[in-house]
Steps between C-alpha positions, in 0.01 A plus 500: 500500500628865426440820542314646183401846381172371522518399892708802576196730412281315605696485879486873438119589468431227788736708716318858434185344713474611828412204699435733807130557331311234298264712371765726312513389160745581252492641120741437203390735268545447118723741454727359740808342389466187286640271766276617763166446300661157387554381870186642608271300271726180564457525881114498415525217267646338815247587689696688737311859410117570446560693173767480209579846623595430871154540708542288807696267590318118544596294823791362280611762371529680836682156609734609199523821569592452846832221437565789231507794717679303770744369242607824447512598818732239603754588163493837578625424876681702794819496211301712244339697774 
């Protein structure tokens, strides 16, 4: 397994949700960059997201978003800080 373009983004839209409030939602417009609007309707085809353009995230896809967010949290540790 590697890392792809693909995933990257796709680690990268699930870590703009704030898991502190379920009922905030999020929006990739079209206009935003190809990559983002790519990874945005993948995470729904997943069934991670509500809507092809972020919405809400689904109980797995705040599972996901979770391991992501702590994920980064652990690579960006007390030697980045």
């Amino acid at each position: 397994m590697s890392y792809t373009p693909e995933l990257v983004a796709e680690l990268e839209i699930l870590g703009l949700f704030n898991l502190d409030n379920h009922l905030e939602g999020l929006k990739v417009h079209h206009d935003a960059a190809p990559a983002a609007v790519a990874a945005a309707n993948r995470l729904h085809r997943k069934g991670l997201t509500t809507q092809p353009d972020g919405g809400y995230l689904t109980s797995l896809g705040r599972d996901a978003a979770e391991n992501a967010q702590a994920l980064l949290t652990i690579l960006n540790g007390p030697a980045n800080r």
